[in-house]
C-alpha positions in Angstrom: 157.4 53.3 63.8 156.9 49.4 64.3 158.6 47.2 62.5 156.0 46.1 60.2 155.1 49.4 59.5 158.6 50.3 58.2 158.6 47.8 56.0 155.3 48.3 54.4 156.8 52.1 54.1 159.6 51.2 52.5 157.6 48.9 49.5 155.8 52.1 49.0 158.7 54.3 49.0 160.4 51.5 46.3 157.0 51.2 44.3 157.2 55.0 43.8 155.7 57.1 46.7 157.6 60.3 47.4 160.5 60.1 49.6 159.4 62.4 52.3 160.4 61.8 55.5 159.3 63.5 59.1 162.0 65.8 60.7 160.0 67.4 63.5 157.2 69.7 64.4 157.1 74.0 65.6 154.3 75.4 67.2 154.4 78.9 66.9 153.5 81.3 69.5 150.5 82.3 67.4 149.5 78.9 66.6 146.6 78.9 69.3 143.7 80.9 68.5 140.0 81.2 69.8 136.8 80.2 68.3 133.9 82.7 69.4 131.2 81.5 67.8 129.3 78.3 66.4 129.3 80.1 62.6 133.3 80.3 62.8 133.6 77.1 64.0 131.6 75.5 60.9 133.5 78.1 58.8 136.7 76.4 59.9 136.0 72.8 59.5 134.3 73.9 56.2 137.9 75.1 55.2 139.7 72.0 56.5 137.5 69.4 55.0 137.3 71.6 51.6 133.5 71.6 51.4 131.2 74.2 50.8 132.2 77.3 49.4 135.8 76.3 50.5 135.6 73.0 48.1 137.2 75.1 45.6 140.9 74.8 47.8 141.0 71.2 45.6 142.6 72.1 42.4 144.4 68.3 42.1 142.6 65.1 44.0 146.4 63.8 44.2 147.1 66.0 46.9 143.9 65.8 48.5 144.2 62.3 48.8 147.4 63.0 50.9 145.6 64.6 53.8 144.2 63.0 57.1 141.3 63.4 58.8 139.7 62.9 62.2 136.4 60.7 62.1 134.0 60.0 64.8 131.5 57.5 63.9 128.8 56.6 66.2 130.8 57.5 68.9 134.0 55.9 67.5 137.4 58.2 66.9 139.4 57.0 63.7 141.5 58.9 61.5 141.1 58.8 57.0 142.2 59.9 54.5 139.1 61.4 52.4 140.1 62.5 48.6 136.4 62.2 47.3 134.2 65.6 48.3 131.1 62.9 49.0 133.4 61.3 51.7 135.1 64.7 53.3 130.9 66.0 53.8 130.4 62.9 55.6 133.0 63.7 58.1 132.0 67.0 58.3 128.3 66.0 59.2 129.7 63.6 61.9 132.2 66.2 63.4 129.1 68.5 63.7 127.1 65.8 65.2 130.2 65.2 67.8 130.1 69.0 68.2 126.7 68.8 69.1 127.0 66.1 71.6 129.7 67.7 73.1 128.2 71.2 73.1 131.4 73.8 72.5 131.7 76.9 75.1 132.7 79.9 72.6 133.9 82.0 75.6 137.3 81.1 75.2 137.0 77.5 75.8 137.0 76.6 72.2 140.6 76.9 70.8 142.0 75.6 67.4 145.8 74.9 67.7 148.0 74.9 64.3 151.3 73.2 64.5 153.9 73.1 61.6 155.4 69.5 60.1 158.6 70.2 59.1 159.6 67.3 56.5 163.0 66.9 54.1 162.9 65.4 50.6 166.2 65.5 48.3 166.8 68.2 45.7 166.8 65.6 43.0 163.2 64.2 44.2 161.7 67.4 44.9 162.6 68.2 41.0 161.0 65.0 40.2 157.7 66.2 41.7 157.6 69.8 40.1 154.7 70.6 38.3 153.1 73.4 35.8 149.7 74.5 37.2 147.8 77.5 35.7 151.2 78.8 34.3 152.9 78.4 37.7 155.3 76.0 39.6 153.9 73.6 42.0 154.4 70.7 43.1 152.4 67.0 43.8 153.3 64.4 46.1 152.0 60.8 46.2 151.8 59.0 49.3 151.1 55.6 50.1 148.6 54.7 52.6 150.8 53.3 54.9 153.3 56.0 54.3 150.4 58.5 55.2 149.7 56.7 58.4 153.3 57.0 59.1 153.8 60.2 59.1 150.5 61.7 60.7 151.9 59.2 63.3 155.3 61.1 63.7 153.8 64.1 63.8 151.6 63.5 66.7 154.3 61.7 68.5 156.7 64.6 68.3 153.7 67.0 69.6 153.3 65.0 72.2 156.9 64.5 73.7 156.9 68.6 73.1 154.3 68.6 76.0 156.5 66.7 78.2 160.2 67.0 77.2 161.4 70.6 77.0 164.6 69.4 76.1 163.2 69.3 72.2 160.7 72.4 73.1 161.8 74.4 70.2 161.2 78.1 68.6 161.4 78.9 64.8 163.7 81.6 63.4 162.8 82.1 59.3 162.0 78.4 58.9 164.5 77.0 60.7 164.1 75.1 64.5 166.3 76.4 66.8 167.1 75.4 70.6 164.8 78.1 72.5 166.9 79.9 74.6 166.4 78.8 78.7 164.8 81.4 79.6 162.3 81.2 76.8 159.7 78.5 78.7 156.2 77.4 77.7 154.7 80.3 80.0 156.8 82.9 78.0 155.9 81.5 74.6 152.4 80.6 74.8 150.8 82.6 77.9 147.6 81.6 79.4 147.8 78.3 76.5 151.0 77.1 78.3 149.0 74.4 79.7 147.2 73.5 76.3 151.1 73.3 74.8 151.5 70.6 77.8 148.5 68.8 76.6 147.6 69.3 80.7 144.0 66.9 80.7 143.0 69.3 83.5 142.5 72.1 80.7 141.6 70.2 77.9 137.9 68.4 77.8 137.8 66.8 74.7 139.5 67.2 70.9 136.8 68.2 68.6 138.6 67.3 65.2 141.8 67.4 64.3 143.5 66.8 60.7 147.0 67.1 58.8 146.7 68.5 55.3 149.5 67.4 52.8 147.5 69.7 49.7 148.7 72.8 51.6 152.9 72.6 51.3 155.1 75.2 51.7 158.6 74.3 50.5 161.5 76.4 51.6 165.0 74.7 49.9 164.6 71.0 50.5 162.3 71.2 53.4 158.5 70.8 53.0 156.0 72.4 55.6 152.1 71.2 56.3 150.0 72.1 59.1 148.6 70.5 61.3 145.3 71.4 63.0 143.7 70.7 66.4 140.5 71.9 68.0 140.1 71.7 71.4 137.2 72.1 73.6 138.6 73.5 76.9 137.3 73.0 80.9 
């Protein structure tokens, strides 16, 4: 994080955004899986960008607010944040118009990856964000922007050092990250998407959309999980 960029984190943090702070990320050994078809692949950005029949997943514009998107704008990438449904079907009409530009194969060469953020808060802050929905606990966060930008930013460096660095290649065991054992490598874990794990530009053609979504937590103790998603068109 650059130095300006801390500091404008750490007004927010003082003006009252939730203390959440990045811890690292786990890629599962499921966490690739194939798109086969141009309906499942509308179906999924539908989902991620909470439109259509999937605009229903937005029970509190809080949290929706808190979740980042990928953008491409007359042939510009950028990344928002989109809390407004009018704003999240703009995206998704650009992404499709990207998609059709870039004309996905759906044998096999269209592959969505989901990663999981791994984030700590405090016991007493976590309490502070509890919340009674429907007769049930939950829980809302508020981010500032900068914060936001922050930690999308962490996230995406720590997935890309995993490529690299198999010193901090790691495995999950009920939550937790864990050292992977030596002789567990990239080829072990992922199979034939070891070289999508390494980010290898030889396999990968272009990133279709990719998002982090904040409205989706699971919270296990005093550590918050969120997902990450990536689609990749493949060579």
């Amino acid at each position: 994080m650059s130095k300006d960029l801390k500091t404008l984190v750490a007004k927010e943090l003082e003006k009252g955004s939730t203390p959440l702070m990045f811890d690292s990320v786990i890629v599962p050994p499921e966490g690739f899986r194939e798109i086969d078809s141009r309906e499942r692949l509308l179906n999924v950005l539908q989902y991620l960008l909470r439109v259509k029949e999937h605009r229903k997943l937005i029970w509190n514009d809080t949290l929706s607010a808190n979740n980042v998107y990928m953008d491409v704008f007359l042939g510009k990438t950028d990344f928002h944040r989109a809390a407004l449904i009018t704003r999240r079907e703009e995206i998704y009409q650009h992404i499709n118009w990207y998609g059709g530009k870039l004309k996905p194969d759906y044998n096999g060469k269209t592959v969505i990856e989901t990663d999981v953020c791994a984030f700590s808060i405090t016991e007493d802050e976590l309490e502070k964000c509890k919340k009674n929905y429907d007769g049930k606990e939950a829980y809302s966060f508020y981010f500032g922007k900068y914060q936001i930008r922050s930690l999308y930013a962490d996230c995406l460096d720590y997935r890309k050092n995993m490529a690299w660095d198999e010193d901090i290649f790691r495995a999950t065991d009920e939550g937790t990250q864990q050292a992977a054992p030596e002789h567990k490598s990239p080829e072990a874990t992922y199979g034939k998407y070891s070289e999508l794990f390494r980010l290898n530009d030889d396999v990968i053609r272009a990133v279709l959309f990719q998002c982090l979504l904040l409205d989706d937590l699971r919270i296990e103790g005093n550590t918050v999980f969120a997902n990450l998603y990536t689609i990749y068109l493949l060579r």
